[in-house]
gemmi code that builds the backbone of each chain (N, CA, C; Angstrom):
import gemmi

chains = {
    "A": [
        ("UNK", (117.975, 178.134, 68.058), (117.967, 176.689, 67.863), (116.867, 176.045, 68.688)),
        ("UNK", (116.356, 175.272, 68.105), (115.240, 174.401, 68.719), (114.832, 173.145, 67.954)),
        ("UNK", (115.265, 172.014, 69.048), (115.459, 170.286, 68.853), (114.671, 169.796, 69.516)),
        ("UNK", (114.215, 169.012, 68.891), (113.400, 167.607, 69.815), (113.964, 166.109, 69.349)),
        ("UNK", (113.918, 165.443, 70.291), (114.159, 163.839, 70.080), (113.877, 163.198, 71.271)),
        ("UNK", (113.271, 162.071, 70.457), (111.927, 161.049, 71.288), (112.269, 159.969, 71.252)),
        ("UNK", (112.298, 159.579, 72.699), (112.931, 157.723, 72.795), (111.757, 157.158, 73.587)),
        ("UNK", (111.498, 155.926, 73.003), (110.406, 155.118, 73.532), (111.252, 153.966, 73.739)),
        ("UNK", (110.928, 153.553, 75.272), (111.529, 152.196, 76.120), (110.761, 151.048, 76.308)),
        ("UNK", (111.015, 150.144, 76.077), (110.710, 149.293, 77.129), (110.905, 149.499, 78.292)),
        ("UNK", (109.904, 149.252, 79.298), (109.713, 149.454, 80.580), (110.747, 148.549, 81.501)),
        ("UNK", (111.716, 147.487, 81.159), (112.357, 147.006, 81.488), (113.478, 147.145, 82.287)),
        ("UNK", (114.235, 147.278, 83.419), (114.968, 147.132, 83.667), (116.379, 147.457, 83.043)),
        ("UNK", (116.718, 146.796, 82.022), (117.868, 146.973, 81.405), (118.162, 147.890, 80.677)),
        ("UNK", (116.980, 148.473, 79.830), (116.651, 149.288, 79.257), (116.983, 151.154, 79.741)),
        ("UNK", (117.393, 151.022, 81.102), (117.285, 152.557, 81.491), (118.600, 152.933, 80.657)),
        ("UNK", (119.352, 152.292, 80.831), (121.383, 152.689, 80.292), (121.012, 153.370, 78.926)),
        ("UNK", (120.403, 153.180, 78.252), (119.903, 153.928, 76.611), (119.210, 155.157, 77.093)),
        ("UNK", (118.599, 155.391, 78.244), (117.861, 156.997, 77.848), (119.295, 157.597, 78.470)),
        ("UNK", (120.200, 156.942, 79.677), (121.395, 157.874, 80.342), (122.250, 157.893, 79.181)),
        ("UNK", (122.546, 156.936, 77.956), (123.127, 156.992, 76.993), (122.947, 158.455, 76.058)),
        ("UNK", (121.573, 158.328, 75.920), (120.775, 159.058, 75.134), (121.358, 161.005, 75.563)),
        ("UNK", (120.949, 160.468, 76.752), (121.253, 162.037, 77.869), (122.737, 162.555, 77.904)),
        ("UNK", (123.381, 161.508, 77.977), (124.731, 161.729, 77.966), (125.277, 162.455, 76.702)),
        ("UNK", (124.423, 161.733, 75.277), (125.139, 162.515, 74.283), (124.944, 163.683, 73.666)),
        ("UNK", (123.333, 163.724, 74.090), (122.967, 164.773, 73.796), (123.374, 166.293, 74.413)),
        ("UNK", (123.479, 166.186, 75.609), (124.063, 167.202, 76.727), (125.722, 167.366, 76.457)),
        ("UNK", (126.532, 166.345, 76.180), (128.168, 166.596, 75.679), (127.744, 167.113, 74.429)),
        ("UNK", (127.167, 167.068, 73.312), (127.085, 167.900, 72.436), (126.854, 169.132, 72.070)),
        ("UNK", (125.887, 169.276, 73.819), (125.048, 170.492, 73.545), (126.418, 171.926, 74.238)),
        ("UNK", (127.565, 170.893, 74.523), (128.636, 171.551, 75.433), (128.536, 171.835, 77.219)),
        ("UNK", (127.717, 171.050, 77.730), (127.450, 171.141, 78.931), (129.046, 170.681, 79.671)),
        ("UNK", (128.950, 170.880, 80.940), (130.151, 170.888, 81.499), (130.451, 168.656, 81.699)),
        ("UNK", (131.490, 168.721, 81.965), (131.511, 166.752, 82.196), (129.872, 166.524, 83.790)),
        ("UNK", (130.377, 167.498, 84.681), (129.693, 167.520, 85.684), (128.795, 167.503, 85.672)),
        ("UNK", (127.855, 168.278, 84.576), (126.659, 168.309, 84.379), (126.340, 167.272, 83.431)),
        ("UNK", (126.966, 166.940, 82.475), (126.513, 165.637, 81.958), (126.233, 164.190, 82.835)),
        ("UNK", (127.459, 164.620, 84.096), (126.861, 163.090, 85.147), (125.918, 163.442, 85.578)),
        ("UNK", (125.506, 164.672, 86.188), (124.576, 165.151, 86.753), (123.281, 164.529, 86.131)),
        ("UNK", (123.056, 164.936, 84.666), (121.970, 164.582, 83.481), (121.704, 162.960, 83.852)),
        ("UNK", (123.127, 162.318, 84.030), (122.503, 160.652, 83.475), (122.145, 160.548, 84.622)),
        ("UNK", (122.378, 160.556, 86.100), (121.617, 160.346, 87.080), (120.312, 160.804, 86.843)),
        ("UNK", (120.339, 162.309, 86.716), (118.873, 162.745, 86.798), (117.553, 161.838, 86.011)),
        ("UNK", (117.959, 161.549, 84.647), (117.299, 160.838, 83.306), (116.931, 159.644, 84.200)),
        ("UNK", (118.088, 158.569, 84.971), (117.869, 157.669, 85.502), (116.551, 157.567, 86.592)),
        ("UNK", (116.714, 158.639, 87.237), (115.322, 158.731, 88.397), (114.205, 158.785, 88.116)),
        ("UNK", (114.303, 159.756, 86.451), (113.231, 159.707, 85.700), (112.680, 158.831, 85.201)),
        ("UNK", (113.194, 157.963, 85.016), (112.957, 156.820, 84.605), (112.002, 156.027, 85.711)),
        ("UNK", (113.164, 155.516, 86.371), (112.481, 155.075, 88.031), (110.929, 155.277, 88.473)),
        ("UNK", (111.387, 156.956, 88.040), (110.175, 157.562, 88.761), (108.496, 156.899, 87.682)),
        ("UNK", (109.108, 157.028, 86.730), (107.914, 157.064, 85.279), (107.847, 155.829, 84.917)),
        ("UNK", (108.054, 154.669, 85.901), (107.707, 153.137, 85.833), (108.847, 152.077, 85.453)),
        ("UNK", (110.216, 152.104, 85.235), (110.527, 151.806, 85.020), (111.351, 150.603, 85.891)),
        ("UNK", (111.949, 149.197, 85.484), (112.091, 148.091, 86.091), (110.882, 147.110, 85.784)),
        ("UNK", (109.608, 148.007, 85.391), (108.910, 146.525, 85.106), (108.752, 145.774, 83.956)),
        ("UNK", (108.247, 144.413, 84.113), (108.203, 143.214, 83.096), (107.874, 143.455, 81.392)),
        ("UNK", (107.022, 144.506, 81.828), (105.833, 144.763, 80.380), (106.084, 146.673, 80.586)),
        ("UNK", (105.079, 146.952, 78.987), (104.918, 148.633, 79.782), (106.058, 148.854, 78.700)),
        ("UNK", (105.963, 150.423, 78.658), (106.774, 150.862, 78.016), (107.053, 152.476, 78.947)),
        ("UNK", (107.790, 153.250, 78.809), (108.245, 154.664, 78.769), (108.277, 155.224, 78.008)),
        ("UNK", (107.693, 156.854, 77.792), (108.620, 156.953, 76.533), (109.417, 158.942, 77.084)),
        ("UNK", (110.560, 159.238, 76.050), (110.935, 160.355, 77.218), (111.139, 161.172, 75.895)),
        ("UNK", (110.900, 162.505, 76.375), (110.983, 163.556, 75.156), (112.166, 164.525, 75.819)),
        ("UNK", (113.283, 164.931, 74.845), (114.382, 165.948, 75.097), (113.814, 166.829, 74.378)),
        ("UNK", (113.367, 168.601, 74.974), (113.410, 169.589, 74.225), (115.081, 170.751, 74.115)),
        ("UNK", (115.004, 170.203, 73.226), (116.724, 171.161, 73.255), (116.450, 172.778, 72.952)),
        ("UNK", (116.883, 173.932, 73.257), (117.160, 175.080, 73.110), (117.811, 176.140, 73.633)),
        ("UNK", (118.187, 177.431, 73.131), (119.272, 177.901, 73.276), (119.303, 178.059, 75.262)),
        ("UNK", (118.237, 178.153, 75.754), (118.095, 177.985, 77.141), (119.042, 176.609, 77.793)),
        ("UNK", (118.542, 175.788, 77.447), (119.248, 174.447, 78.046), (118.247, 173.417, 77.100)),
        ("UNK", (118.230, 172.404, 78.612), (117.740, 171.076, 77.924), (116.250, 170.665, 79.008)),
        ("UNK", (115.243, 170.326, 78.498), (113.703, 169.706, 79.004), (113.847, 168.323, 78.831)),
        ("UNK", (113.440, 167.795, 80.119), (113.199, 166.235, 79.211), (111.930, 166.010, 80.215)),
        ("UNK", (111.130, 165.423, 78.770), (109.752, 164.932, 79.563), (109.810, 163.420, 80.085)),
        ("UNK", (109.448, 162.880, 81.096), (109.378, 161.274, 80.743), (107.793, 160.949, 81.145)),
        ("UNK", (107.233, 159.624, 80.371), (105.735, 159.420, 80.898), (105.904, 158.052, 80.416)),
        ("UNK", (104.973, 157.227, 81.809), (104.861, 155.699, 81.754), (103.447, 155.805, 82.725)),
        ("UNK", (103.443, 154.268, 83.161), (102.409, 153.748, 83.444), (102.981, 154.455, 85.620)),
        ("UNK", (102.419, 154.327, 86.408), (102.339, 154.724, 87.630), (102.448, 152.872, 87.548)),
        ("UNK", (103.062, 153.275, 89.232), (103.541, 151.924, 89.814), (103.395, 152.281, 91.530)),
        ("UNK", (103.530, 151.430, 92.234), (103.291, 151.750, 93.581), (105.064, 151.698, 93.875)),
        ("UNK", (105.747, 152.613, 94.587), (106.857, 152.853, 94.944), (107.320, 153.007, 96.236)),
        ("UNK", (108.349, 152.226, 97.299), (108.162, 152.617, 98.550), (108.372, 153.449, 98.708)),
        ("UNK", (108.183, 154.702, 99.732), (108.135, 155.766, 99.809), (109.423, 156.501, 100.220)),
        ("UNK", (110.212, 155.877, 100.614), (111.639, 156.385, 100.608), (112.552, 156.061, 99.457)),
        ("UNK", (112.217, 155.151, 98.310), (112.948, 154.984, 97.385), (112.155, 156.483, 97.256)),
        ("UNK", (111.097, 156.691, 96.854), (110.642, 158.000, 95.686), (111.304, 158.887, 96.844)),
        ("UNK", (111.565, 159.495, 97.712), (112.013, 160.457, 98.150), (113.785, 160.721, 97.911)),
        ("UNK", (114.649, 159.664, 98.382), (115.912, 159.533, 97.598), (115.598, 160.032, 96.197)),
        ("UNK", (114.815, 159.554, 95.400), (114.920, 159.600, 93.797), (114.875, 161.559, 93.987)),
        ("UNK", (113.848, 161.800, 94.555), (113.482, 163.270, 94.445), (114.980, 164.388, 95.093)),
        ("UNK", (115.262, 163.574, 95.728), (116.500, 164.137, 96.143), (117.104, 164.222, 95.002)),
        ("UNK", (117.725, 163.596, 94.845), (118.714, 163.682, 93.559), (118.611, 164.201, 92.841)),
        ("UNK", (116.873, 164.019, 92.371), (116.581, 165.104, 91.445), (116.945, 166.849, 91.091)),
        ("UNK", (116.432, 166.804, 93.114), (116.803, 168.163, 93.304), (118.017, 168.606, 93.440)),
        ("UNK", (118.512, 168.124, 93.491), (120.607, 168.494, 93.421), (120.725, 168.085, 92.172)),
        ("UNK", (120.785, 167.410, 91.128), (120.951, 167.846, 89.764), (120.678, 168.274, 88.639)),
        ("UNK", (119.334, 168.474, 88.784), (118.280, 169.591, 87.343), (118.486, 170.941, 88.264)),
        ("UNK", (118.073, 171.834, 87.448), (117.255, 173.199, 87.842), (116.090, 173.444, 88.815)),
        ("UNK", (115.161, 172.587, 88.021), (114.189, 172.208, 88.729), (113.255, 171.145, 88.429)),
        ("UNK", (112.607, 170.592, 88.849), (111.917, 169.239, 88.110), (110.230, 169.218, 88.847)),
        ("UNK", (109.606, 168.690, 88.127), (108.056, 168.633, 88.364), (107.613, 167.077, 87.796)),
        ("UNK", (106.529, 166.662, 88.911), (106.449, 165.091, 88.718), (104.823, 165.304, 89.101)),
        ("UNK", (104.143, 164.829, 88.225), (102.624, 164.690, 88.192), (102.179, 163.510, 87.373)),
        ("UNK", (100.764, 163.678, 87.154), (100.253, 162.756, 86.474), (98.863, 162.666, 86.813)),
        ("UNK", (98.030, 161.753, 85.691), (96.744, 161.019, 86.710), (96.426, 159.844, 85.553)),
        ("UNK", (94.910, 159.601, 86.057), (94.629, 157.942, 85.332), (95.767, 157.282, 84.999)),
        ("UNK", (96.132, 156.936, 85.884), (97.576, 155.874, 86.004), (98.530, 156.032, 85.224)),
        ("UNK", (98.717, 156.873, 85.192), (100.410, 157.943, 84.090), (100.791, 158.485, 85.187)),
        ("UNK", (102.836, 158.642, 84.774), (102.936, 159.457, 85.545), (103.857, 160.306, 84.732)),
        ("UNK", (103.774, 161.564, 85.281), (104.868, 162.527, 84.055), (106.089, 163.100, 85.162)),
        ("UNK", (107.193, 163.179, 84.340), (108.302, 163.621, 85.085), (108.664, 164.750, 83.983)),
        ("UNK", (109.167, 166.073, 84.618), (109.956, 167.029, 83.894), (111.448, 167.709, 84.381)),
        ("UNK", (112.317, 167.654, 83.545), (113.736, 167.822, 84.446), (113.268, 169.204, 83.658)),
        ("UNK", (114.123, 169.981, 84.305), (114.917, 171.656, 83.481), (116.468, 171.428, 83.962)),
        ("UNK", (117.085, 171.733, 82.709), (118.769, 172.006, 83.317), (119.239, 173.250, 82.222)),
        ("UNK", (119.627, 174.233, 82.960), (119.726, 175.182, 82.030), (121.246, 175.422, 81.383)),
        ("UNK", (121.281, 175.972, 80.635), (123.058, 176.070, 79.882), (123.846, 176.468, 81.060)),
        ("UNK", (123.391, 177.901, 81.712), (123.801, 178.733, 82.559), (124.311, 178.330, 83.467)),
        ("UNK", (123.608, 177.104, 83.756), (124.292, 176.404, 84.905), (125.527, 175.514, 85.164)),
        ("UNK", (125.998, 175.532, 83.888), (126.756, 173.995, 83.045), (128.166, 175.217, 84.327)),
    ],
    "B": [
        ("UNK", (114.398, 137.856, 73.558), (114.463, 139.706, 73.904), (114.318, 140.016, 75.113)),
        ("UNK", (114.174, 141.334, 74.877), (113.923, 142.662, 76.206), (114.841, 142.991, 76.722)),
        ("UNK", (116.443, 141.970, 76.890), (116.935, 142.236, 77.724), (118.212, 142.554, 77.000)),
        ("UNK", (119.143, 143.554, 76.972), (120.311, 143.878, 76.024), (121.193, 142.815, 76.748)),
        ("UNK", (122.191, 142.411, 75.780), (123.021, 141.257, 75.834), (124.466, 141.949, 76.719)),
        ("UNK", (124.929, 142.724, 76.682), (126.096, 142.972, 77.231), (125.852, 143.349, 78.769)),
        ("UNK", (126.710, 142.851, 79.729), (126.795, 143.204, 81.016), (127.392, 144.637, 81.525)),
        ("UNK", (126.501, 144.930, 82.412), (126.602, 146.472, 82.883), (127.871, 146.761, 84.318)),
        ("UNK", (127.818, 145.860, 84.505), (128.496, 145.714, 85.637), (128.879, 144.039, 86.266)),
        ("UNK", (130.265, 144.047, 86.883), (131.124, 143.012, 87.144), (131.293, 142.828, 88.697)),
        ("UNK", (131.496, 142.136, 89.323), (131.713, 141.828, 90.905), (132.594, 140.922, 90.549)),
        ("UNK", (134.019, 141.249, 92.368), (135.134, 140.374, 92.103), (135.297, 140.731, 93.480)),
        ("UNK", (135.532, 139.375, 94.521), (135.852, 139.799, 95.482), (137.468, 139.297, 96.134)),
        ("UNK", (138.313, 140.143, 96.928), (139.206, 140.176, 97.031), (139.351, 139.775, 98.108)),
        ("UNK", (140.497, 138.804, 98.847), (140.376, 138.509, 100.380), (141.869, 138.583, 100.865)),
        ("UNK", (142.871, 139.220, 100.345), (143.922, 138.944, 100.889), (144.721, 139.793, 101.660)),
        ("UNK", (143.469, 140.738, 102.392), (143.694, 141.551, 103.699), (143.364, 141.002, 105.108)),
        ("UNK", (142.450, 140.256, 104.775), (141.437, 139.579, 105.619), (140.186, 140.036, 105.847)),
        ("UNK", (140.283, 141.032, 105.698), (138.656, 141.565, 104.992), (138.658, 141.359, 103.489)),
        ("UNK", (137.015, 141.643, 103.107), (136.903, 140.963, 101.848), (136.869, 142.501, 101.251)),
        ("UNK", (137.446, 142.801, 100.372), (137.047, 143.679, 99.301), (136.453, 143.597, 97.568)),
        ("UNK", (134.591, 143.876, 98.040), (134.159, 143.499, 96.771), (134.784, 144.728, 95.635)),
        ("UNK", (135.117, 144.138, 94.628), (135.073, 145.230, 93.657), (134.386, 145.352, 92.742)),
        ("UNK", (133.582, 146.417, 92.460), (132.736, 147.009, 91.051), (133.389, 147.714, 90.256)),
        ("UNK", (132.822, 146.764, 88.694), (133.025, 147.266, 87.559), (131.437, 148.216, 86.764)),
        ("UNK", (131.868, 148.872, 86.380), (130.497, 149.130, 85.737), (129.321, 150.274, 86.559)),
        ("UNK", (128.345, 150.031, 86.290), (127.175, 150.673, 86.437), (126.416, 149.785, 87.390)),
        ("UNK", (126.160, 150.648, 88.234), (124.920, 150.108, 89.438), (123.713, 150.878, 89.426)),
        ("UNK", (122.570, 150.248, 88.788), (120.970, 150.607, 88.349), (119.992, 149.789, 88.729)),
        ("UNK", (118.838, 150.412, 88.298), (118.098, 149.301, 88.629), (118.099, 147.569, 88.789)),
        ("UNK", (118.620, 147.796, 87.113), (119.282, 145.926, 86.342), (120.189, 145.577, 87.093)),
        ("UNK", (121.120, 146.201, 87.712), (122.151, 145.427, 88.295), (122.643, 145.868, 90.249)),
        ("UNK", (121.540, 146.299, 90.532), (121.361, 146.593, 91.812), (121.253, 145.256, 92.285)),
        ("UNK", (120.345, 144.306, 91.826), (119.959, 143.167, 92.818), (121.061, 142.002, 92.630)),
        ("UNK", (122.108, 142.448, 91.811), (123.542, 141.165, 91.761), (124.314, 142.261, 93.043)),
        ("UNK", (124.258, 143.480, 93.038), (125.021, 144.019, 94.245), (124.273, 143.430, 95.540)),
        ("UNK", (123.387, 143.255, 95.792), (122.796, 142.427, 97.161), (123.030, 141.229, 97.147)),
        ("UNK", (122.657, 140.688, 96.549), (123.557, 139.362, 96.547), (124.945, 139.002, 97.328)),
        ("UNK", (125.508, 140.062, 96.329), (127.017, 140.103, 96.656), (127.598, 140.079, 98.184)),
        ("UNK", (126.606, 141.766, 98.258), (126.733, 141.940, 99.524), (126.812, 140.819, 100.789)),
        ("UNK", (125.039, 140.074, 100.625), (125.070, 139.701, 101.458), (125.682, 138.432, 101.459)),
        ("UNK", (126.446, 138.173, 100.666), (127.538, 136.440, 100.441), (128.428, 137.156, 101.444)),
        ("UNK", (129.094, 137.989, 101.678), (130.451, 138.516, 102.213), (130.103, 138.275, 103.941)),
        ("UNK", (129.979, 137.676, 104.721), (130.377, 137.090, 106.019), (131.484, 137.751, 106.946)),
        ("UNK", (131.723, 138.912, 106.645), (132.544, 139.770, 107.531), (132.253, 140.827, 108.619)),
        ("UNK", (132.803, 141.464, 109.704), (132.693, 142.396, 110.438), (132.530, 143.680, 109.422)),
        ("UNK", (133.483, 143.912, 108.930), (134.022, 144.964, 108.362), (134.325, 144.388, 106.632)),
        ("UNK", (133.698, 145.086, 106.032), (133.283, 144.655, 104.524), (133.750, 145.898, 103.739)),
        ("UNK", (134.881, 146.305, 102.823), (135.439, 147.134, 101.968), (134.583, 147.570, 100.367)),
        ("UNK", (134.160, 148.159, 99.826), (134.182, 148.020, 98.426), (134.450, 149.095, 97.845)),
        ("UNK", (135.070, 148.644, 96.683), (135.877, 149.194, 95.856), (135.135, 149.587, 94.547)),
        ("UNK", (134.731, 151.391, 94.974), (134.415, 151.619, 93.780), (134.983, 152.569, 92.699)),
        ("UNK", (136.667, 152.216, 92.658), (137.287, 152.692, 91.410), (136.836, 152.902, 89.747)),
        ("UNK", (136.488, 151.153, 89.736), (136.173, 151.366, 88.477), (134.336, 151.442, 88.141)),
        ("UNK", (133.487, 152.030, 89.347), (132.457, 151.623, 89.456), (132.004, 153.226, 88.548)),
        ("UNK", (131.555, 153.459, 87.364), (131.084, 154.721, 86.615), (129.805, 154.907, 86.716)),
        ("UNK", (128.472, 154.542, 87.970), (127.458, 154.899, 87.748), (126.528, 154.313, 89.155)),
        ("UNK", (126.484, 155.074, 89.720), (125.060, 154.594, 90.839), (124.429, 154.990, 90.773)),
        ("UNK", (123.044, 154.861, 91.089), (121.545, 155.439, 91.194), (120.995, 155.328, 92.639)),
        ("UNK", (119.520, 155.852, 92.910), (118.969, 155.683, 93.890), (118.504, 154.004, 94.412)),
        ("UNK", (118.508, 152.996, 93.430), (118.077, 151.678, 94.145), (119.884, 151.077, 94.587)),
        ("UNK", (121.068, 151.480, 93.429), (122.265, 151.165, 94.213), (122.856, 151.365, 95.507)),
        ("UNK", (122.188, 152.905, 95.639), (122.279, 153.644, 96.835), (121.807, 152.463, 98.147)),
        ("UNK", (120.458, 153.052, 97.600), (119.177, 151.358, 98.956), (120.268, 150.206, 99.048)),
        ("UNK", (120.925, 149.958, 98.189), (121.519, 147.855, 98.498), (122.548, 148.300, 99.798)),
        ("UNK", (123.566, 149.712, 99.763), (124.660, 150.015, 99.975), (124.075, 150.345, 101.582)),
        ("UNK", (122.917, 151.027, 101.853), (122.276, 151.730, 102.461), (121.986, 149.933, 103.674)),
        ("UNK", (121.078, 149.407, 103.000), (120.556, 147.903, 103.521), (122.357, 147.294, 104.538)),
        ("UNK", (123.061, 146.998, 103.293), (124.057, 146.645, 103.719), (124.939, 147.237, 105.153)),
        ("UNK", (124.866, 148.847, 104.780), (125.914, 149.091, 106.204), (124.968, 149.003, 106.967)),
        ("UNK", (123.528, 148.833, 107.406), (122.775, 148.985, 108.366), (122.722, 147.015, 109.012)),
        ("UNK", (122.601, 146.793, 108.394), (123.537, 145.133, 108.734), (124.568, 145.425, 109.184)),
        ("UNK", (125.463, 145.810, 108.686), (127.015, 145.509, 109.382), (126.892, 146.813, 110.698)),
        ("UNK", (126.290, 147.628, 111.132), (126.409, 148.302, 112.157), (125.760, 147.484, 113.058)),
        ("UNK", (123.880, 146.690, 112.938), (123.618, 146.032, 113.951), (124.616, 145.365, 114.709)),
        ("UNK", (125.680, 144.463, 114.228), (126.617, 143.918, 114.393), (127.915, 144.486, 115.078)),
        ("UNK", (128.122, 145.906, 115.046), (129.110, 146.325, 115.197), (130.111, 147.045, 114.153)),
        ("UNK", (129.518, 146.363, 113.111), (130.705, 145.921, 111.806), (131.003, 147.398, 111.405)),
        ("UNK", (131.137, 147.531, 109.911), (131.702, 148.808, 109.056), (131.331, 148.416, 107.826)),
        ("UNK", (131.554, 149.763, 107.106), (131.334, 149.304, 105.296), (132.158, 150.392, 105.077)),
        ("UNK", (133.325, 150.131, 104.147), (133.899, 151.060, 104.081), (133.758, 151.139, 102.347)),
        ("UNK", (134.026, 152.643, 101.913), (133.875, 152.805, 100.841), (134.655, 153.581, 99.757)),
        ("UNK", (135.683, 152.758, 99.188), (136.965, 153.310, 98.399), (137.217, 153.943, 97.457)),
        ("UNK", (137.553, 155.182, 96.999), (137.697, 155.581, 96.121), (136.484, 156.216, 95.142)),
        ("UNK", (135.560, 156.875, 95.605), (134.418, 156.542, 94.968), (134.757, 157.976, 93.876)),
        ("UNK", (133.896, 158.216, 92.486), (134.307, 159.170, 92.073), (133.790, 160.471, 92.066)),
        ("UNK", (134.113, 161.379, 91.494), (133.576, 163.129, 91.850), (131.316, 162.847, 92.091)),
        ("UNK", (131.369, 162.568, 90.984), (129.632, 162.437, 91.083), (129.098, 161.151, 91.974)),
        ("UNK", (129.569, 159.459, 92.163), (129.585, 159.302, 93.100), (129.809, 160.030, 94.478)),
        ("UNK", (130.514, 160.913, 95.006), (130.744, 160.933, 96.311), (129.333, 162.164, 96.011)),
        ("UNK", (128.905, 162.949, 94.924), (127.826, 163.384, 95.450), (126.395, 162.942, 95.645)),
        ("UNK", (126.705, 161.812, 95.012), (125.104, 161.323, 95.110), (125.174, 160.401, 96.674)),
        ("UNK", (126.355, 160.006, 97.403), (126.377, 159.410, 98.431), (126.081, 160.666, 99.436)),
        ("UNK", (126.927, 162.014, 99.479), (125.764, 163.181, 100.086), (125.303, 163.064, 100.162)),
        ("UNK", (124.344, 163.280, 98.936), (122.914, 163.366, 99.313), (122.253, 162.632, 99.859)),
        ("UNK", (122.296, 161.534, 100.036), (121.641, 160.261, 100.397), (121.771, 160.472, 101.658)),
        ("UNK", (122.846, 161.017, 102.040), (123.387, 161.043, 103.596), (123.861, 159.525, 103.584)),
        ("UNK", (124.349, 158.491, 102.797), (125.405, 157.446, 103.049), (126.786, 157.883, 103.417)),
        ("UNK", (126.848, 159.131, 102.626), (128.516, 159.317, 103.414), (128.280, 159.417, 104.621)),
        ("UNK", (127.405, 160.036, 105.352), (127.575, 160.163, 106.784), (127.291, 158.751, 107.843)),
        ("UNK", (127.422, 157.634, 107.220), (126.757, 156.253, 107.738), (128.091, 155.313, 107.274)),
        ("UNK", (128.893, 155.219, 106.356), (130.073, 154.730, 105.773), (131.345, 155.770, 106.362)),
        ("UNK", (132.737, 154.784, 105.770), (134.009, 155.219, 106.222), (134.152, 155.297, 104.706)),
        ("UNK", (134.563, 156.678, 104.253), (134.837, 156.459, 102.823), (136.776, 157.085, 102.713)),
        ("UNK", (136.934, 156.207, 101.595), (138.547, 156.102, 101.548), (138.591, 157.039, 100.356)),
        ("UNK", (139.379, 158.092, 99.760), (139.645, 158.400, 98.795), (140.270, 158.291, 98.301)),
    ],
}
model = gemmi.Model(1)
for chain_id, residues in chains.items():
    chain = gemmi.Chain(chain_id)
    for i, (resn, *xyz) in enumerate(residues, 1):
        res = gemmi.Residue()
        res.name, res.seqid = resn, gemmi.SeqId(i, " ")
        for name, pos in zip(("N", "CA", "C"), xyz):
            atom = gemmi.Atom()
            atom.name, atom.element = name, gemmi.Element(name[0])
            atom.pos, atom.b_iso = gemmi.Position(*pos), 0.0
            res.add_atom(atom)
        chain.add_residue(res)
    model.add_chain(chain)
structure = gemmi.Structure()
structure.add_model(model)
structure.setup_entities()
């Protein structure tokens, strides 16, 4: 099995509850444990955070790769200046609920990647 | 537009201990992190309770308001105590290391 589905945000604020929505259903479907599904909507949430999100204008947009492994989610927005202990909390979290996650970027993008594998559910 | 119409989260504060106990409904995120400061800082007490029974969602900027807050009420002396919080709440307060800065009630 191998899925993709692509959500494009507004960069807004209010807007994050639809990708944890998004995360939430996709991961209870995929049979992940309840734990790991909270796990997911936090994680999605940081991603968010992390990949610009809260501001006025701007958009996000976040890609789920589904397969028999687990679940990928890409996120990419505009870079924002962040205080430096919010992004470290965020990275925390990160790291206690994906597998593993990778956060890069350049010319003012920034990319976030969760891994959460089945195995782990 | 831009902004979805339904509310994510509710504040209600309780006083008939003599401390105030705010209570959260809902989700604490980005969008509704900055009505939790608010909140917070309306409450005028030593020792400030909140109640997060029915609270289904914090993040890292909810974390910061909660974080801001008990570091106020310690200059002071005070407390923040923190009730009931649930299985994935109490881990994201780990991590943060807020549990170790709060009195949490289960």
């Amino acid at each position: 099995m191998r899925e993709e589905v692509r959500l494009a945000l507004p960069a807004t604020a209010a807007h994050v509850r639809l990708a944890r929505l998004t995360v939430a259903s996709l991961a209870a479907g995929l049979g992940f444990s309840f734990d790991a599904v909270e796990d997911l909507r936090i994680a999605v949430d940081e991603l968010c955070y992390l990949v610009g999100a809260g501001r006025r204008d701007g958009s996000i947009t976040l890609r789920f790769d589904i397969d028999d492994d687990g679940l990928v989610i890409t996120g990419e927005g505009e870079a924002r200046a962040q205080p430096a202990d919010a992004r470290r909390l965020s990275e925390q979290i990160l790291a206690a609920t994906v597998d593993s996650y990778e956060l890069g970027g350049s010319d003012g993008r920034v990319v976030c990647r969760l891994v959460r594998l089945r195995e782990s559910t | 537009m831009g902004d979805l119409p339904t509310p994510v989260a509710e504040f209600t504060v309780e006083m008939a201990t003599g401390t105030p106990v705010l209570v959260i409904s809902g989700e604490i995120d980005i969008s509704t992190a900055p009505q939790l400061r608010e909140h917070l800082q309306q409450l005028d007490a030593h020792e400030v309770v909140v109640d997060l029974t029915a609270m289904t969602f914090i993040d890292s900027t909810g974390l910061g308001v909660l974080v801001g807050a008990v570091k106020r009420l310690h200059e002071s002396g005070g407390d923040l105590v923190l009730r009931h919080p649930s299985r994935s709440t109490r881990k994201v307060l780990d991590i943060s290391g807020l549990a170790q800065m709060v009195t949490i009630e289960d």
